[in-house]
C-alpha positions in Angstrom: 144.8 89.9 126.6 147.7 89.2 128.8 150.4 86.5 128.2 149.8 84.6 131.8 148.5 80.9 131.3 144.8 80.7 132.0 144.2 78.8 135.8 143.6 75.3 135.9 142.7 72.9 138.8 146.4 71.6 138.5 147.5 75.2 138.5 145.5 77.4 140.8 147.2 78.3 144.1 143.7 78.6 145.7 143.4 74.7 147.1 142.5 71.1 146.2 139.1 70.3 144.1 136.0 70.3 145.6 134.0 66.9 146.1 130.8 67.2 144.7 129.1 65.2 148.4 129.5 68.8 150.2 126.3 70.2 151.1 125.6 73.9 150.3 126.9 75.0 153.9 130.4 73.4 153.6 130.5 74.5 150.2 130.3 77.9 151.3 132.7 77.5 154.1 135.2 75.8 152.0 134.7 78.7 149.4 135.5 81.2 152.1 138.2 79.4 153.5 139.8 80.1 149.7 139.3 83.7 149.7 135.7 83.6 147.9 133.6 85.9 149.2 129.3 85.5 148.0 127.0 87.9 148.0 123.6 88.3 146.2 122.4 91.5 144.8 119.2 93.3 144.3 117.9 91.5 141.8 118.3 88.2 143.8 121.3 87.0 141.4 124.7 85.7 143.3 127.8 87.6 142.9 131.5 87.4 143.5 134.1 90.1 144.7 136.2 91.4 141.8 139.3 91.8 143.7 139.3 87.6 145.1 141.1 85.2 143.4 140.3 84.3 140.0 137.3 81.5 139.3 138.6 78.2 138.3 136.0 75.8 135.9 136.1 73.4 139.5 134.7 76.4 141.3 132.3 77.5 138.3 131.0 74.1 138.4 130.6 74.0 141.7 128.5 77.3 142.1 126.5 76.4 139.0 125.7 72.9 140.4 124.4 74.5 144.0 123.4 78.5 142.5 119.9 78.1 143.8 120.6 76.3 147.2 123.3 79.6 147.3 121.0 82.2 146.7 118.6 81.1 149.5 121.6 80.3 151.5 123.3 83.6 151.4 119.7 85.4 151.0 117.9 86.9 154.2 115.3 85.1 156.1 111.9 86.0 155.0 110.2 86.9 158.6 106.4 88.7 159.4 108.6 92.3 159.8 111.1 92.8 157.0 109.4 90.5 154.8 109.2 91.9 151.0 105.9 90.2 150.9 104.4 93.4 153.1 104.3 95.2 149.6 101.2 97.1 149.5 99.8 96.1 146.4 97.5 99.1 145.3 94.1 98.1 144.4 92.3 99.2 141.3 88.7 99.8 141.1 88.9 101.5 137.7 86.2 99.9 135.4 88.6 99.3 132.4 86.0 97.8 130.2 84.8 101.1 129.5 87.9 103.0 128.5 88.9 102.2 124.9 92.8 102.9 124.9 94.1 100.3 127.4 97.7 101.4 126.8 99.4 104.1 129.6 100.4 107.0 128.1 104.1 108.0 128.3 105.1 110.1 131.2 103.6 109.4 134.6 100.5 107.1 133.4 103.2 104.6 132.2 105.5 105.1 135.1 103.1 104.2 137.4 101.7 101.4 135.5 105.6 99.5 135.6 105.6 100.4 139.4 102.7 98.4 140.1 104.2 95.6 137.9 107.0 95.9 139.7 105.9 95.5 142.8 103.5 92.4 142.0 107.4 91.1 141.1 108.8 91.5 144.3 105.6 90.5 146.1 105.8 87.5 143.6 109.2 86.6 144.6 108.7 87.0 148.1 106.2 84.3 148.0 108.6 82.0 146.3 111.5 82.2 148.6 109.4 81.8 151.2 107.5 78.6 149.4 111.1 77.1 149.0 110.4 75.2 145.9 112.0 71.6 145.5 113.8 72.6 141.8 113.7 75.9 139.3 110.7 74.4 137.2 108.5 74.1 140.6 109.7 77.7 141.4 109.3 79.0 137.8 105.2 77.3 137.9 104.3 79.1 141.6 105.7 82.6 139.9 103.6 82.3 137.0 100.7 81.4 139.1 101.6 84.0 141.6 101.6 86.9 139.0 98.7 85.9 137.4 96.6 86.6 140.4 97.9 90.0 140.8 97.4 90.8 137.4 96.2 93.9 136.7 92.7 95.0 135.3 94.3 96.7 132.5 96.0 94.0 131.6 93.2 91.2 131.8 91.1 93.7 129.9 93.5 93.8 127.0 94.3 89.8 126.7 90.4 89.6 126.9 89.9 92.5 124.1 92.6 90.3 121.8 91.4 87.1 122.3 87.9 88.4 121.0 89.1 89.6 118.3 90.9 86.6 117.3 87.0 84.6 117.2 86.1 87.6 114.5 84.1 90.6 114.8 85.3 92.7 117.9 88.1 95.6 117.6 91.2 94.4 119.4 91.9 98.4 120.8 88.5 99.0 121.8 86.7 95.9 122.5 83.7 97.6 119.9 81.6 94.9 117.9 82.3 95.3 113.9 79.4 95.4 112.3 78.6 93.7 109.2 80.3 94.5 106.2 82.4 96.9 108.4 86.1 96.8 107.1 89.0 95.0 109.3 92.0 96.6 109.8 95.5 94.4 110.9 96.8 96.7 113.3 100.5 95.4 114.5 101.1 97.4 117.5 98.1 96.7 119.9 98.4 97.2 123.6 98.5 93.5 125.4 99.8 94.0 128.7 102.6 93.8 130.9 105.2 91.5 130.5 109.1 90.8 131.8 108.2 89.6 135.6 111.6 87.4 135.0 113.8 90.4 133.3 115.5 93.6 134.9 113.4 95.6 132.7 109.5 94.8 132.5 107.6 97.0 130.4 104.5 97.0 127.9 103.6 94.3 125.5 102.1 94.6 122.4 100.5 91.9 119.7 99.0 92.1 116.7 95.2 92.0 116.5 92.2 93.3 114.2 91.0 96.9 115.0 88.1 98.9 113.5 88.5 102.1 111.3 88.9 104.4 114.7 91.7 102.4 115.8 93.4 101.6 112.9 96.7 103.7 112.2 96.2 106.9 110.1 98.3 105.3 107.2 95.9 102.5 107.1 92.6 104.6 107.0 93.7 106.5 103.8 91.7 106.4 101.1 92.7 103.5 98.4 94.2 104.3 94.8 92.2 102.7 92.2 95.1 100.6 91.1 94.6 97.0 92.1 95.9 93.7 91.6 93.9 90.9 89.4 94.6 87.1 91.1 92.9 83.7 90.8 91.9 82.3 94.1 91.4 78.5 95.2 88.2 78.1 93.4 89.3 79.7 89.8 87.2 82.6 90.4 89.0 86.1 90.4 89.4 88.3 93.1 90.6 92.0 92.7 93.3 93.8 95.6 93.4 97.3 95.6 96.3 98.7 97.3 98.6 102.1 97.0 102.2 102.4 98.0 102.2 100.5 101.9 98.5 99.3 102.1 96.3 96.7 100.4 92.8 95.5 100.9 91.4 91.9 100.2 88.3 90.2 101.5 88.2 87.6 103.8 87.8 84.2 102.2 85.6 83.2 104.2 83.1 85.9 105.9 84.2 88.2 102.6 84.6 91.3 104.9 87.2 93.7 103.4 90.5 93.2 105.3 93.4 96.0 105.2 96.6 94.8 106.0 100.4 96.6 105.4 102.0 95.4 102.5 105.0 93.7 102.7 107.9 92.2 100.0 106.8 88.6 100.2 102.8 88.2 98.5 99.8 87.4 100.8 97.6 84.7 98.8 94.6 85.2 101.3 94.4 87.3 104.3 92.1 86.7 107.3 90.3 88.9 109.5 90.5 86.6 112.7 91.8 83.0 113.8 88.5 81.7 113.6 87.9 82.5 110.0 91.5 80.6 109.2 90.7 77.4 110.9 87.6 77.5 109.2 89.0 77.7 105.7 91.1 75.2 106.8 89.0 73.0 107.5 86.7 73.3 104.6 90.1 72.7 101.9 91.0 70.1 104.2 87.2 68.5 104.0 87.3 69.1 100.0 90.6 67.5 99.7 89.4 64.2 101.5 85.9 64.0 99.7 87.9 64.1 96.2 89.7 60.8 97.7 86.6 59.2 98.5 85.4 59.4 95.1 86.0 55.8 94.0 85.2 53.4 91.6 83.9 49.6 92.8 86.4 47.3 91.6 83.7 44.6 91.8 80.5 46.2 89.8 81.9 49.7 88.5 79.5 51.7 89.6 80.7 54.7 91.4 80.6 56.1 95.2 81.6 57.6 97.9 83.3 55.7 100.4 83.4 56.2 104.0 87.4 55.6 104.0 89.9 56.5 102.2 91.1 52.8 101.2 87.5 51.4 100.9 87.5 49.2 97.4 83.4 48.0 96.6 80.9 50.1 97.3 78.5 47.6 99.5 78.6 44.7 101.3 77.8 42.3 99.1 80.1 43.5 96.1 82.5 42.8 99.3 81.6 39.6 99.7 82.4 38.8 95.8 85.4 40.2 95.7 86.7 38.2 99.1 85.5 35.1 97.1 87.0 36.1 93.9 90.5 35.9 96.1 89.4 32.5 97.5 89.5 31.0 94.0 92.6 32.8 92.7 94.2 31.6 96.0 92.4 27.8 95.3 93.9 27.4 91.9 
């Protein structure tokens, strides 16, 4: 680091602060006038020249304060001939429901697959510029809405696939029904798309999701050791896990199909083979938990019952009645 002071408003040599009432064209005028010269790149991101004079916090301030009004300032106008929005976007009439690996193969396959990304993004952003949104949150919902029309098949195919296999019995990979009994495998590297329309490097996205035996990875289709793990589940009864050295297998608590999941260093009580079969165990502890508070005794007759609510007292009406006169009295005397 050198051993100059660092510039300051009451330092720089460059001119005066700048009142924040200038509007984005006398801002840039003023900002050329002092030897600032703007530019925006490819990537539609504004840029300074190295060799101008040094930015002071007034000036960062300033360009932060007006950076989008800058951009499309400084950008050029969008017109029917040299507009970006002329992008050919090629169509695809491949039926992707019928192809079981969704994700492009390295080499050309994916290569081609982040082109036609890439170009959705720059038709995307074409349509934006040329929208002139009000403020970045208005521009930030007509890009998502934007790219979601040009979504690919591949990649609507693939959501779709995960999202049925998080209601239970369809392979996440495949889109193939499981049938019953059929073992559930929690595969964590499962082809969900593109992603990235808002970084400089887009590329594949992957979730995790449950996949059938001809999906699964080979080190989860191996055949179990007969060593297994004895445990005491939620209703005392006692559930064995057989595992070997990086895979386990439990059942489902709830639809009791056999789930194989990686092992890791922190102990899974319960596994699940899909979202749906969570909320429904959920739900059920949640619905035990609240009928063992309704379990009450009537203050008034000492029978026992069920209440409706969970700070009910007597167990009918009239008991009700008794025990608002009882207060009466008590209040009386």
């Amino acid at each position: 680091m050198s051993n100059q002071p660092p510039v300051t408003d009451k330092n720089s040599p460059y001119g005066a602060a700048i009142q924040n009432g200038n509007i984005t064209q006398a801002l840039l005028d003023d900002l050329q006038e002092r030897g600032y010269k703007l530019s925006v790149n490819e990537r539609g991101r504004l840029c300074t020249d190295p060799n101008g004079p040094p930015i002071t916090p007034v000036i960062w301030h300033a360009l932060q304060a007006n950076y989008g009004k800058l951009v499309r300032l400084l950008s050029p106008p969008v017109t029917d001939t040299d507009s970006r929005a002329d992008v050919r976007i090629k169509k695809d009439n491949t039926d992707w429901s019928k192809v079981k690996d969704l994700r492009p193969k390295r080499g050309e396959e994916m290569n081609q697959a982040v082109a036609e990304y890439r170009a959705a993004i720059e038709h995307t952003k074409a349509v934006v510029s040329a929208a002139n949104p009000k403020d970045f949150f208005e521009g930030l919902m007509m890009h998502s809405r934007e790219m979601d029309k040009h979504k690919p098949g591949r990649d609507c195919e693939a959501e779709r696939r995960i999202e049925a296999s998080k209601q239970g019995g369809v392979c996440g990979k495949c889109g193939e029904k499981l049938a019953d009994g059929e073992s559930a495998y929690l595969a964590e590297h499962v082809y969900a798309g593109m992603w990235g329309s808002l970084t400089p490097r887009p590329g594949p996205r992957y979730d995790r999701a449950t996949v059938c035996a001809e999906c699964a990875p080979d080190h989860m289709t191996e055949p179990l050791e007969s060593s297994f793990d004895t445990q005491v589940d939620a209703g005392g009864g006692t559930e064995r896990t057989h595992y070997n050295r990086n895979v386990a297998q439990m059942p489902c608590p709830t639809c009791e199909r056999p789930v194989v999941f990686k092992r890791t260093a922190r102990w899974r009580p319960r596994v699940f083979c899909s979202h749906r079969c969570q909320y429904t165990y959920n739900n059920r502890r949640r619905s035990k938990r609240r009928q063992r508070l309704r379990e009450k005794v009537c203050e008034v007759c000492g029978e026992e019952f069920t209440a409706t609510r969970t700070h009910a007292k007597t167990c009918s009406a009239a008991c009700k009645q008794k025990a608002y006169r009882r207060r009466q009295q008590k209040e009386a005397v």
